[in-house]
TORVEXZA-493052 format. One line per 5 residues: number of its first residue (from 1); their letters; for each residue x negated, y, z negated of N, C-alpha, C. Coordinates in Angstrom, 3 decimals. Layout:
<rs>
NUM	a	X,Y,Z,X,Y,Z,X,Y,Z ~ ...
</rs>
This chain:
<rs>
1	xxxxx	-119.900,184.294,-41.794,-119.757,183.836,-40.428,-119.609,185.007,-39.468 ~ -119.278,186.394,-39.733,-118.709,187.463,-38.988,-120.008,187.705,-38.940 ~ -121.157,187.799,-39.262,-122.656,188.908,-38.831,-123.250,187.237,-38.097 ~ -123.003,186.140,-38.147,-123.188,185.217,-36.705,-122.818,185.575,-35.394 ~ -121.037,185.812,-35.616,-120.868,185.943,-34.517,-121.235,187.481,-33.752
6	xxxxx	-121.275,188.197,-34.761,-121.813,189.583,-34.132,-123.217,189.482,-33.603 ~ -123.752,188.853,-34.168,-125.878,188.670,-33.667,-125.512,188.236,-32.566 ~ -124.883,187.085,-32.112,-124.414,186.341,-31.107,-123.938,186.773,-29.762 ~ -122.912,187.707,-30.398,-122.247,188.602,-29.122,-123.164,189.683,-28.723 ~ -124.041,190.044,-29.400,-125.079,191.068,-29.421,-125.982,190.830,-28.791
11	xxxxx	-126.813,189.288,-28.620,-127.761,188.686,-27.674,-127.056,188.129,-26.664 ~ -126.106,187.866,-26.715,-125.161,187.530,-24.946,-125.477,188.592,-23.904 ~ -124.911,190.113,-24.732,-124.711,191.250,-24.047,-126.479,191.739,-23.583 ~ -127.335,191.487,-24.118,-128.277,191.547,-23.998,-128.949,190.686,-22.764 ~ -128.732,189.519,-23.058,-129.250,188.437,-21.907,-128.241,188.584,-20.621
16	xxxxx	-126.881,189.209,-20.616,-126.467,189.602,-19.600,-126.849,190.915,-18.581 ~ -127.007,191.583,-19.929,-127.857,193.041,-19.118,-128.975,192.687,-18.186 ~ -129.465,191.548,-19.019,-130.863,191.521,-18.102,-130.902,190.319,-16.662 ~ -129.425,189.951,-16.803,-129.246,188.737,-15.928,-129.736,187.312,-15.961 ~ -129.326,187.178,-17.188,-129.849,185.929,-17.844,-128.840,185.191,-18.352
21	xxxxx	-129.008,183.535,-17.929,-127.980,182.667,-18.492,-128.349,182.720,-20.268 ~ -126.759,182.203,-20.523,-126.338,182.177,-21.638,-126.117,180.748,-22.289 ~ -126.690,179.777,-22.222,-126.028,178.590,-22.645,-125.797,177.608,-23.414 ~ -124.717,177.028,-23.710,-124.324,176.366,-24.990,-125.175,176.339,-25.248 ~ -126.218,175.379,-24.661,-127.376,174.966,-26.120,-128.019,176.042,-26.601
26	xxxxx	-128.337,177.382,-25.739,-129.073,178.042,-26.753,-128.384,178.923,-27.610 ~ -126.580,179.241,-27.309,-126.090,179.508,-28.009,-125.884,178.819,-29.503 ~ -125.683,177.480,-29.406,-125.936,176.568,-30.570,-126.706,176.819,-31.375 ~ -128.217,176.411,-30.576,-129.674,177.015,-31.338,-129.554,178.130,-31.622 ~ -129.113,179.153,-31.655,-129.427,180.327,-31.874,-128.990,180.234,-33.426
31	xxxxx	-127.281,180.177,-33.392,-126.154,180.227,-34.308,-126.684,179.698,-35.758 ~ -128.021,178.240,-35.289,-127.883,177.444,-36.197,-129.489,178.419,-36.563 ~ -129.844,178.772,-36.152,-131.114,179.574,-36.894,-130.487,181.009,-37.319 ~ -129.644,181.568,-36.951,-128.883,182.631,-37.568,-127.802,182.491,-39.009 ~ -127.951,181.218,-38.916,-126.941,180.661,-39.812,-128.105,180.073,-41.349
36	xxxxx	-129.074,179.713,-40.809,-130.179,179.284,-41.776,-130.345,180.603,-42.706 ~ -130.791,181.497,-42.345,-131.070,182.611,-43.421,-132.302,182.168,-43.886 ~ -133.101,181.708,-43.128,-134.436,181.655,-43.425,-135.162,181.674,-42.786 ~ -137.026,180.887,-42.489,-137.386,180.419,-41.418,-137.022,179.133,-41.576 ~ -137.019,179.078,-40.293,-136.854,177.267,-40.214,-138.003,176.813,-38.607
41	xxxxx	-138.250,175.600,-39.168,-139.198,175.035,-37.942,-138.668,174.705,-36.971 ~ -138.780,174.117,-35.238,-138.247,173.396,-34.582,-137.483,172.546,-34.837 ~ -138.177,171.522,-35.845,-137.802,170.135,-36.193,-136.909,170.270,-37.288 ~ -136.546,171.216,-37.825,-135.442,171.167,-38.655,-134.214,171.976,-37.938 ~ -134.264,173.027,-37.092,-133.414,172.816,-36.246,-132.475,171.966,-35.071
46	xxxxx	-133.399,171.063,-34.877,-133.428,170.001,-33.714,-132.486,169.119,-34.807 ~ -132.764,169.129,-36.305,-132.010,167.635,-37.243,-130.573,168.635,-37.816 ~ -130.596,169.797,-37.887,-129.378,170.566,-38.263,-128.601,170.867,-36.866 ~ -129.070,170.845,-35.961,-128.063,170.922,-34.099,-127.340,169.297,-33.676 ~ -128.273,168.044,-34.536,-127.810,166.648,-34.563,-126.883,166.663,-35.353
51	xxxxx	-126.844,167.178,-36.512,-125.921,167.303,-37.958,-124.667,167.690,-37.108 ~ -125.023,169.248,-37.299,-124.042,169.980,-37.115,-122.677,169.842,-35.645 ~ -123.303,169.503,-35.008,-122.775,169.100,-33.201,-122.657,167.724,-33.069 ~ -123.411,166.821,-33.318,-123.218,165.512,-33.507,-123.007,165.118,-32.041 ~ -124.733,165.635,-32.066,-125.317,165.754,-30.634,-126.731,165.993,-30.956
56	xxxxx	-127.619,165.086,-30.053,-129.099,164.884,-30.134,-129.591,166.204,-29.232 ~ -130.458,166.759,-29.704,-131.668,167.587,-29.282,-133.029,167.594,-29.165 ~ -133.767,167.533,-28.289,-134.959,167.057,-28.794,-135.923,168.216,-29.165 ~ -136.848,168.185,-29.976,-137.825,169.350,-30.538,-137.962,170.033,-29.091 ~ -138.961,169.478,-28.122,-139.313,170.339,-26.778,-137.791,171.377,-26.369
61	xxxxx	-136.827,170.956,-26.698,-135.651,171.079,-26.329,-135.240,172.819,-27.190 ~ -135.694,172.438,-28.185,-135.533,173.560,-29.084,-136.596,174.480,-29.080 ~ -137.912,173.723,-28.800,-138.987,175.199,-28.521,-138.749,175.938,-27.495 ~ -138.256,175.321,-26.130,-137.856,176.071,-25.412,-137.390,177.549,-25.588 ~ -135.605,176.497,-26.146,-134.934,177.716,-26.483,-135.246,179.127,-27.187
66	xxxxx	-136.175,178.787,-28.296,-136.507,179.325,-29.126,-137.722,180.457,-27.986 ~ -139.095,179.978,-26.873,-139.506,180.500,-26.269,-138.467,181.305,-25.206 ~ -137.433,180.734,-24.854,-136.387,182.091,-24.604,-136.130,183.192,-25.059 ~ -135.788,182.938,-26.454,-135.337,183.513,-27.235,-136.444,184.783,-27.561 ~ -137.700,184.332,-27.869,-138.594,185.203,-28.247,-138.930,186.203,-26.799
71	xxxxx	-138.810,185.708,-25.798,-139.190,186.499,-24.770,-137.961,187.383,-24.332 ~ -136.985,187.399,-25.012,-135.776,188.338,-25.061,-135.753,189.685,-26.286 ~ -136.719,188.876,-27.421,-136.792,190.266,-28.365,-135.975,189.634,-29.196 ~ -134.801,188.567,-29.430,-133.969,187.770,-30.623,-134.053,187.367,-31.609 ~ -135.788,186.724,-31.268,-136.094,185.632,-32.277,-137.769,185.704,-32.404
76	xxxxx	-138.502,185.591,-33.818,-139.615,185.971,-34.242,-140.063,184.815,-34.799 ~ -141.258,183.994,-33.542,-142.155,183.050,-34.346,-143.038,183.547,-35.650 ~ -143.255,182.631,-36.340,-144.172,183.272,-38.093,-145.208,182.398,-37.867 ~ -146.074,182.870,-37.041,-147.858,181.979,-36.528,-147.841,181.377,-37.763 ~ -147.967,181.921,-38.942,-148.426,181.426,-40.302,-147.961,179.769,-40.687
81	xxxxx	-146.514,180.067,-40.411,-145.871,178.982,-40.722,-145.130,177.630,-39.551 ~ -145.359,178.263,-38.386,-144.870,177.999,-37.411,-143.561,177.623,-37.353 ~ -142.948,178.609,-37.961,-141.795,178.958,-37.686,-140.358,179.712,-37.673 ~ -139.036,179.794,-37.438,-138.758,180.971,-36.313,-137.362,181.696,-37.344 ~ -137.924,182.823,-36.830,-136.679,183.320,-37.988,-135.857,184.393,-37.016
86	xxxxx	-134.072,184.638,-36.752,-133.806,185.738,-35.719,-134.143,186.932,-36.064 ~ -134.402,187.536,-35.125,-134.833,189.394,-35.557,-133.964,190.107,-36.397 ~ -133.597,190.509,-36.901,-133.129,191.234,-38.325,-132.701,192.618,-37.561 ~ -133.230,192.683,-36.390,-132.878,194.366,-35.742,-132.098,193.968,-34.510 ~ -131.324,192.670,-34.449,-130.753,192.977,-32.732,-130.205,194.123,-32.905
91	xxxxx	-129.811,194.676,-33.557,-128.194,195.253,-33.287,-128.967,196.735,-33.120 ~ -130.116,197.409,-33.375,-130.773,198.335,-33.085,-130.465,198.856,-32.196 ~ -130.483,199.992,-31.663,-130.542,200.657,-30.595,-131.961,201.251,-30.085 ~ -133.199,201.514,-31.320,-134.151,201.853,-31.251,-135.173,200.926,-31.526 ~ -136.046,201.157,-30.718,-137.351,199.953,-29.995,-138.278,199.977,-31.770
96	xxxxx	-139.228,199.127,-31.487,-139.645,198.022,-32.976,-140.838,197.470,-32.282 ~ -141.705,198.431,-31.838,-143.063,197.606,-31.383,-143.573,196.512,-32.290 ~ -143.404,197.142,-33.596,-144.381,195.940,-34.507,-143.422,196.179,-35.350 ~ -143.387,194.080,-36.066,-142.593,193.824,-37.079,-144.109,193.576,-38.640 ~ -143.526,193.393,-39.876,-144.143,192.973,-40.700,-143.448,192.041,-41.158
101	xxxxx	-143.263,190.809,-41.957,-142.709,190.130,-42.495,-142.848,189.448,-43.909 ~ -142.182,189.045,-44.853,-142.403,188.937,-46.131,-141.943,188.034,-46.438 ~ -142.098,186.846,-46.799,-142.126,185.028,-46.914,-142.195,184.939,-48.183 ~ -140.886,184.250,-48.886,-140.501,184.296,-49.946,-141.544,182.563,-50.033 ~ -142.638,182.251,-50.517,-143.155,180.784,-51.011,-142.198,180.007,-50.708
106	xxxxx	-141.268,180.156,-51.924,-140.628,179.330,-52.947,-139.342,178.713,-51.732 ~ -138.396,179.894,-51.242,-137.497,179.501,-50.782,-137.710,179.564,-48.957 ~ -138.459,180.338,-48.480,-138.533,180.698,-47.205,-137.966,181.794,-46.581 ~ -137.310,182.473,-47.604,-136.222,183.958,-47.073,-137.268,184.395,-46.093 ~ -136.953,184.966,-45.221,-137.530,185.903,-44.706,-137.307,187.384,-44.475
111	xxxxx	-137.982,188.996,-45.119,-137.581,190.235,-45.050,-138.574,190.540,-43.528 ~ -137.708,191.304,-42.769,-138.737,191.965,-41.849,-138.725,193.394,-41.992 ~ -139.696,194.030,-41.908,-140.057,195.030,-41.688,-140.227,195.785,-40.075 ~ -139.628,196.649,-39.981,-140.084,197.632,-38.563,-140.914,197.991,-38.764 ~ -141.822,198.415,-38.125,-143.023,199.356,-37.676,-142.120,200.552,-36.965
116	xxxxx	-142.219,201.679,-37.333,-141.757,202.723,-36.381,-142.819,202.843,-35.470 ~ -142.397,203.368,-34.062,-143.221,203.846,-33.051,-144.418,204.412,-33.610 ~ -144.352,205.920,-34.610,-145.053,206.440,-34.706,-146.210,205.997,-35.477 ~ -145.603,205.534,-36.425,-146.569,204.638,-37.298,-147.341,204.016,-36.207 ~ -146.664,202.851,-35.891,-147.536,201.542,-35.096,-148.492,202.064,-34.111
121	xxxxx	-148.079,203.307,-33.491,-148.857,204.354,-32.626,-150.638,205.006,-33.453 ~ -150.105,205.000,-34.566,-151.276,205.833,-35.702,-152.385,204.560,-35.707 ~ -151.950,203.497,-36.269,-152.500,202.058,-36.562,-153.608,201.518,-35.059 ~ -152.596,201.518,-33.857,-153.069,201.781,-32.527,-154.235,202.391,-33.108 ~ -153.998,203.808,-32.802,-155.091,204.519,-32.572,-156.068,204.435,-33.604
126	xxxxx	-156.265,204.361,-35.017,-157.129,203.771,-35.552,-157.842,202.900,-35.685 ~ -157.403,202.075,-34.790,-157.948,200.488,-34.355,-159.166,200.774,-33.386 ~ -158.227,201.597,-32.421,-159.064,202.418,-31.088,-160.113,202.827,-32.093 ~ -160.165,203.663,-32.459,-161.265,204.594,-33.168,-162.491,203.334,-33.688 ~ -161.888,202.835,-34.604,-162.920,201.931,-35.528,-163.274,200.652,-34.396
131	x	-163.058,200.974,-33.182,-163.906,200.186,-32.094,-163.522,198.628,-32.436
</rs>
């Protein structure tokens, strides 16, 4: 429960820097996808925020949040699977242009990978090159 509430206090301070509300619900949502340890979809967040709060959410309700979330740098949609796992680097101090990610089948873990600058910079430019 202590690396919840630290991710937590860590994206507050963040969404405050930038002058951005903070609120229950997406604190909720957040907690309860930080708390998953996996990916999880909308719709199983939306039925674990009913569980857990014993309080209705609706999916739109949670993509939102979740499109908050991602446009803050917090939280990482998985196109593949469509769906959302928190960033593994809030607590970074150093920038993460590109993530990689590694999807356990069986259970859904999710490992992320950084891209260092320099790397992701090399890749860039080889891309450039090979037109």
């Amino acid at each position: 429960m202590g690396a919840v509430i630290e991710m937590l206090e860590i994206a507050e301070k963040e969404c405050k820097a930038h002058g951005v509300a903070v609120t229950k619900k997406r604190v909720k949502v957040f907690s309860l996808l930080i708390s998953a340890k996996k990916a999880v979809s909308a719709y199983e967040l939306a039925d674990s925020y009913e569980s857990t709060f014993n309080q209705p959410v609706s999916v739109i309700t949670v993509y939102r949040v979740m499109e908050f979330l991602q446009s803050k740098n917090l939280v990482h949609k998985l196109e593949t699977t469509n769906k959302f796992v928190a960033c593994s680097h809030i607590d970074c101090k150093h920038e993460h242009p590109a993530s990689q990610f590694l999807i356990c089948k069986k259970c859904l873990k999710v490992k992320e990978l950084g891209i260092s600058p320099n790397k992701f910079n090399e890749i860039k430019d080889t891309l450039e090159q090979a037109g």
